[in-house]
N, CA, C and O of each residue as an XYZ file, in Angstrom:
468
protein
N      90.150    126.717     86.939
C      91.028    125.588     87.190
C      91.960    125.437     85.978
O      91.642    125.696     84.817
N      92.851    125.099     86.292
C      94.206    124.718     85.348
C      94.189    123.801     84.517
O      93.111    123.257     84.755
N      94.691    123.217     83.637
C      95.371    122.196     83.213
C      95.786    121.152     84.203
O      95.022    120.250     84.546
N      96.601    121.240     84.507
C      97.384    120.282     85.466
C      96.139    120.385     86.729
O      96.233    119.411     87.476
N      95.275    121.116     87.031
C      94.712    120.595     88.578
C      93.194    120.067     87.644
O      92.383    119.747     88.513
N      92.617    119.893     86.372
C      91.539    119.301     85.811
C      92.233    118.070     85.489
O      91.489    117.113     85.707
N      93.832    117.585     84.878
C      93.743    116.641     85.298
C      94.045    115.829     85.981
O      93.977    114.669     85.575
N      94.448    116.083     87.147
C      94.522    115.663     88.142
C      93.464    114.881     88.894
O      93.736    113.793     89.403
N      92.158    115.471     88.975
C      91.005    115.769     89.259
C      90.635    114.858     88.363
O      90.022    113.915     88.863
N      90.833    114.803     86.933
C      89.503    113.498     86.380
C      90.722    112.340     86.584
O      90.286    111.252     86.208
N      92.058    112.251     87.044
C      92.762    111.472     87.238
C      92.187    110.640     88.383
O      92.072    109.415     88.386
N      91.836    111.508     89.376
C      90.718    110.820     90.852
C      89.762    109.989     90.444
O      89.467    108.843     90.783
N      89.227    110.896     89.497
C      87.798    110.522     89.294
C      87.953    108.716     88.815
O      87.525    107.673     89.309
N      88.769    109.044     87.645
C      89.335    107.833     86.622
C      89.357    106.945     88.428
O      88.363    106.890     89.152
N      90.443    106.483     88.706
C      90.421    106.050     89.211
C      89.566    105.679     90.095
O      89.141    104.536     89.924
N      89.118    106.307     91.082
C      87.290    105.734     92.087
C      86.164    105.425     91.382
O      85.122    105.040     91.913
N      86.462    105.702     89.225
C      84.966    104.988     89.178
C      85.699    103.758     88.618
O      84.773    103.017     88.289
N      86.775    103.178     88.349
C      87.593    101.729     88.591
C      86.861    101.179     89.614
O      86.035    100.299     89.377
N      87.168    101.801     91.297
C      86.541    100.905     91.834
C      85.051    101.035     92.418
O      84.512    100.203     93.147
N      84.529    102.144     91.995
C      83.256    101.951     91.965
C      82.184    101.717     91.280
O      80.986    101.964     91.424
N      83.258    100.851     89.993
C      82.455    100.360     88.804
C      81.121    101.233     88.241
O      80.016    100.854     87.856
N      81.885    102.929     88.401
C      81.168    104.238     88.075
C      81.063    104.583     86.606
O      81.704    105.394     85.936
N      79.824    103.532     86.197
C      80.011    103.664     84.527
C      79.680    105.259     83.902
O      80.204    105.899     82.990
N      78.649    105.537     84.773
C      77.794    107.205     84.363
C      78.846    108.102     84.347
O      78.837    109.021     83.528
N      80.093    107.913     85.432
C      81.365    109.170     85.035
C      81.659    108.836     83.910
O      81.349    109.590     82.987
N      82.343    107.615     83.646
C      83.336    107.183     82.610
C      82.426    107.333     81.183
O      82.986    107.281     80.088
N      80.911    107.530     81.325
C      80.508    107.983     80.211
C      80.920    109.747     79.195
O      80.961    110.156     78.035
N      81.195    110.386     80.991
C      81.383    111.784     80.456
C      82.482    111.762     80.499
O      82.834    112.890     80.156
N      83.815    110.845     80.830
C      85.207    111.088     80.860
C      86.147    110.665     79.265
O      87.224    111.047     78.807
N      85.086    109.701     78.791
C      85.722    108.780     77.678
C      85.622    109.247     76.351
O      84.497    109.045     75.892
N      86.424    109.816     75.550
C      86.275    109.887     74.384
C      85.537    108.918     73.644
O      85.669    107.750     74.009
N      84.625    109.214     72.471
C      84.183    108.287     71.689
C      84.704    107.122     71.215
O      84.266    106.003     71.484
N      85.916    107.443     70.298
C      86.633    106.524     70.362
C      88.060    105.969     71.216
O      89.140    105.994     70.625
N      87.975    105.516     72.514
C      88.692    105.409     73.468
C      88.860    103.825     73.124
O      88.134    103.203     72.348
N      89.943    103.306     73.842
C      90.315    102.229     73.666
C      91.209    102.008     74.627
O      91.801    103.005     75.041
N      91.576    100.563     75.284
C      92.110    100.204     76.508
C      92.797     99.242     75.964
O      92.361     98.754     74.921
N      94.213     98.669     76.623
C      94.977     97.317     76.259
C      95.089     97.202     77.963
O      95.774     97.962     78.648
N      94.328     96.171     78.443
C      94.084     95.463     79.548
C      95.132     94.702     80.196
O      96.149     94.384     79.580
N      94.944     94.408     81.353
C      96.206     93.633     81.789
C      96.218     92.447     81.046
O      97.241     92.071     80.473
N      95.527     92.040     81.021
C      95.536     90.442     80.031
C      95.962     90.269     78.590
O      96.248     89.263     77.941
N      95.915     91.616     78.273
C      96.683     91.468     77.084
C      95.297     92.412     76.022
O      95.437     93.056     74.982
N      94.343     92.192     76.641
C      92.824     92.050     75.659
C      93.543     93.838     75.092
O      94.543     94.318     75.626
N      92.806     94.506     74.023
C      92.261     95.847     73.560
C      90.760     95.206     73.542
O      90.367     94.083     73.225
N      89.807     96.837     74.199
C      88.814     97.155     74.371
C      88.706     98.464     73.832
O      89.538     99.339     74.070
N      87.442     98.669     72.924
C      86.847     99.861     72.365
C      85.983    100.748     73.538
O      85.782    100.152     74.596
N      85.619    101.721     73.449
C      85.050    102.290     74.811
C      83.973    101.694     75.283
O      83.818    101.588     76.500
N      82.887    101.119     74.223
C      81.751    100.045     74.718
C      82.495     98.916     75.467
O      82.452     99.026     76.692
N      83.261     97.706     74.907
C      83.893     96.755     75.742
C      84.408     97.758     77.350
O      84.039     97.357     78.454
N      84.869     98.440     77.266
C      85.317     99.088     78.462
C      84.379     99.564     79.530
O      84.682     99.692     80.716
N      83.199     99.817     78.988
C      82.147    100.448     79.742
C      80.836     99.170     80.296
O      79.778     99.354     80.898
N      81.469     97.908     79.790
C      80.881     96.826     79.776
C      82.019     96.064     81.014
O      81.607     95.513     82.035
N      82.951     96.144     80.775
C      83.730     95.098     81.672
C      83.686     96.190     83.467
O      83.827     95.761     84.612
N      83.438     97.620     82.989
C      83.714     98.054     84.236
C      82.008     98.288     85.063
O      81.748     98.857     86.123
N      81.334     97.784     84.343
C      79.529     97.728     85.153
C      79.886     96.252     85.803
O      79.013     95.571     86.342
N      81.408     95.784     85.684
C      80.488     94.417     86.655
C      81.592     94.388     87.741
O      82.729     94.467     87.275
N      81.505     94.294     89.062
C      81.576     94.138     90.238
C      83.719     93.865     89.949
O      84.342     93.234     89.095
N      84.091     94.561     90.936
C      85.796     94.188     90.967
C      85.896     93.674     91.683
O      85.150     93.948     92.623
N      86.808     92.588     91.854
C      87.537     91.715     92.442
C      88.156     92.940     93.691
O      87.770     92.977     94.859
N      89.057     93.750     93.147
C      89.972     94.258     94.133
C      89.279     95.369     95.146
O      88.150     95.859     95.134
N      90.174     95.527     95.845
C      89.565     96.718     96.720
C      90.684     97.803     97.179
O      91.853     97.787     96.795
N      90.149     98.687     98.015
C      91.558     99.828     98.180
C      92.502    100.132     96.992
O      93.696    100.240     97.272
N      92.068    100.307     95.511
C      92.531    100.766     94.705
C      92.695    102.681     94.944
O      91.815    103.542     94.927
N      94.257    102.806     95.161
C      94.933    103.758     94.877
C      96.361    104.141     93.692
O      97.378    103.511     93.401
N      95.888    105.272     93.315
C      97.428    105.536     92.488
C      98.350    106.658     93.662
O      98.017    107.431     94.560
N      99.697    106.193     93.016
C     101.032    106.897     93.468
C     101.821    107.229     92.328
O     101.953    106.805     91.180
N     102.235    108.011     92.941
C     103.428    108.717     91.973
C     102.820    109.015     90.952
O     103.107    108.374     89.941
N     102.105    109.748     90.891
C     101.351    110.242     89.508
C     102.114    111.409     88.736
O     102.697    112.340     89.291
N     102.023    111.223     87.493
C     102.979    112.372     86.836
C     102.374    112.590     85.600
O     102.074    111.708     84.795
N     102.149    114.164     85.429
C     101.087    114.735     84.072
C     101.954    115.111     83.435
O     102.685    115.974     83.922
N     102.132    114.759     82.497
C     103.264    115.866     81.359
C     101.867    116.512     79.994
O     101.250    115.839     79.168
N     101.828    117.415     80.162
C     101.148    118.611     79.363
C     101.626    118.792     78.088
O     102.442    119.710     78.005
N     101.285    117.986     76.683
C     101.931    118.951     75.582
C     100.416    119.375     74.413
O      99.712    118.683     73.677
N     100.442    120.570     74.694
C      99.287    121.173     73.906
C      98.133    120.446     74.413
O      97.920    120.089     75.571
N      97.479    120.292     73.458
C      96.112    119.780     73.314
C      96.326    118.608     73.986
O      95.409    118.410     74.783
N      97.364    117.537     73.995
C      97.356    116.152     74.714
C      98.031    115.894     75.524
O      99.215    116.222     75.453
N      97.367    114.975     76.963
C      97.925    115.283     77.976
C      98.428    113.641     78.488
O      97.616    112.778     78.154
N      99.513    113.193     79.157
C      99.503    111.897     79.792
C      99.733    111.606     81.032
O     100.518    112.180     81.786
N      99.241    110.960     81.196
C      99.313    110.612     82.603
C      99.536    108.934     83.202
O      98.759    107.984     83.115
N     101.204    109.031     83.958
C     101.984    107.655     84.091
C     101.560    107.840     85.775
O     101.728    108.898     86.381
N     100.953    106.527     86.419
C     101.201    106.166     87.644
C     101.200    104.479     88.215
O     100.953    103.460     87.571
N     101.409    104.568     89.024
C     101.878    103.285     89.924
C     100.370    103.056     90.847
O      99.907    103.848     91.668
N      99.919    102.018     90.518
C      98.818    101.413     91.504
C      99.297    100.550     92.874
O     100.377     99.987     93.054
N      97.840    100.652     94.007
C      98.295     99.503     94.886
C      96.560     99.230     95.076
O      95.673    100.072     94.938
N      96.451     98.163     95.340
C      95.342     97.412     95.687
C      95.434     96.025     96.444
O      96.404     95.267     96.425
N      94.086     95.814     97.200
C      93.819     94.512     97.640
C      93.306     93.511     96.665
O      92.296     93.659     95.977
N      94.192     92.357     96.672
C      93.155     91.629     95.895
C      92.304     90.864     96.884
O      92.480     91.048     98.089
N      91.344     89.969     96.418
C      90.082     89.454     96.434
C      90.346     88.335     97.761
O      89.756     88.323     98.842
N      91.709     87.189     97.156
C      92.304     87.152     98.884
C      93.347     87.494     99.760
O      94.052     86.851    100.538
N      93.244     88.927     99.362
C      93.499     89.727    100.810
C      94.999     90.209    100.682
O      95.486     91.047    101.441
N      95.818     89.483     99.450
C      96.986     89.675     99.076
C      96.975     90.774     98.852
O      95.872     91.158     98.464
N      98.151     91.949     98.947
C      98.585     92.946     98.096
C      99.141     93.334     96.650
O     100.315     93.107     96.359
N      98.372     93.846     95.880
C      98.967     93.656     94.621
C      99.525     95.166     93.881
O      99.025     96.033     94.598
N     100.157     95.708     93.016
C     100.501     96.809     92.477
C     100.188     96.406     90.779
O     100.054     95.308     90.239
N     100.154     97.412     90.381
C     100.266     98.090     88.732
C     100.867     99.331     88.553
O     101.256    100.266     89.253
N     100.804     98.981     87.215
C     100.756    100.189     86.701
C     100.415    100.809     85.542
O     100.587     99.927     84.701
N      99.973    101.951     84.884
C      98.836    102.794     83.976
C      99.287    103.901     83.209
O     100.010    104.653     83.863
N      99.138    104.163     82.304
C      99.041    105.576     81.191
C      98.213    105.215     80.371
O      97.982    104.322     79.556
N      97.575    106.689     81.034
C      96.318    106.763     80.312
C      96.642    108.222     79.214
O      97.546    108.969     79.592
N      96.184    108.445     78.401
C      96.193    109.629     76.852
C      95.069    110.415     77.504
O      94.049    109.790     77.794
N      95.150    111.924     77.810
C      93.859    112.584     77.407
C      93.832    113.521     75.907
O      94.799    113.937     75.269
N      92.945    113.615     75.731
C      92.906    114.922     74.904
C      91.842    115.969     75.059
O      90.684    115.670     75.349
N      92.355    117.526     74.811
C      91.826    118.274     74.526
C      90.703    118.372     73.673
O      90.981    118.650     72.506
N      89.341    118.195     73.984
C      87.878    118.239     72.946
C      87.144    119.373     73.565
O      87.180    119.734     74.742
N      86.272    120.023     72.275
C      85.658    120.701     72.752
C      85.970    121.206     74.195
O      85.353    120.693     75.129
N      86.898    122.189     74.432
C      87.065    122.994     75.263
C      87.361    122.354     76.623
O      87.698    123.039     77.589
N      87.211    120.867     76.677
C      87.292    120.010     78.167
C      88.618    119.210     77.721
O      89.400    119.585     76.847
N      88.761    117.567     78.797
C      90.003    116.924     77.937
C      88.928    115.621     78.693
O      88.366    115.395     79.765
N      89.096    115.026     77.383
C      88.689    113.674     77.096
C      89.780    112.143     77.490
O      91.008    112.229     77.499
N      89.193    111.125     77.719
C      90.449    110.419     78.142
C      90.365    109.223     76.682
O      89.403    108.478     76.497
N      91.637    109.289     75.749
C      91.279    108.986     74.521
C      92.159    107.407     74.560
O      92.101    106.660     73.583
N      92.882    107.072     75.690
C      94.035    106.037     75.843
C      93.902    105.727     77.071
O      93.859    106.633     77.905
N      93.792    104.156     77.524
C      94.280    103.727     78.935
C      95.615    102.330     78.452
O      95.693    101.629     77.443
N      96.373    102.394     79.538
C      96.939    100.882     79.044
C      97.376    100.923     80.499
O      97.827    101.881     81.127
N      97.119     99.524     80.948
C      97.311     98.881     82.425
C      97.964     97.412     82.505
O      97.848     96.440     81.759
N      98.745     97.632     83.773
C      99.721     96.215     83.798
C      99.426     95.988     85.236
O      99.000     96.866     85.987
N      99.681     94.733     85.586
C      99.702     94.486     86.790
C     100.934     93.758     87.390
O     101.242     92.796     86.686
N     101.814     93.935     88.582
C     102.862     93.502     88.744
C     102.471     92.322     89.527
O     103.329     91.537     89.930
């Protein structure tokens, strides 16, 4: 597998364990020191992150669009556009770039930052 189709692929992943509050992936996806700037404004270290995503989401039918990998060396990014249900029933969008990097021979996800429109 490629570059561009691994991350693509933990790009899925990233996303369905969002909503399947899939902490055991995001254990093998997350760099050690990973860190998130939340819609709310918050930064989270990879523990805070692995803590806020074990508890139950509000939204549902979380998908990304328009996803776009730009590849340089060792670090990779990845910009897309969300859509989801919220909780009542409204439609809501975001949007995400997340940092990977190249570790030990795999790519680690070392950056998230998320907005919500």
């Amino acid at each position: 597998m490629g570059d561009l189709d691994a991350l693509l692929a933990l790009n899925r992943d990233y996303i369905r364990s969002v909503q399947a509050c899939d902490v055991r992936r995001f254990n093998e996806i997350l760099a050690d020191d990973f860190m998130c700037s939340n819609p709310d404004g918050s930064l989270v270290d990879r523990e805070g992150f692995l803590k806020q995503t074990a508890r139950p989401v509000g939204i549902s039918d979380l998908e990304a669009h328009d996803v776009k990998v730009r590849i340089m060396g060792d670090v990779a990014i990845i910009h897309a556009r969300t859509t989801y249900t919220r909780p009542d029933g409204h439609a809501g969008s975001g949007r995400y770039t997340d940092v990977w990097a190249r570790r030990a021979g795999g790519w680690l996800a070392v950056s998230a930052h998320v907005t919500r429109c």
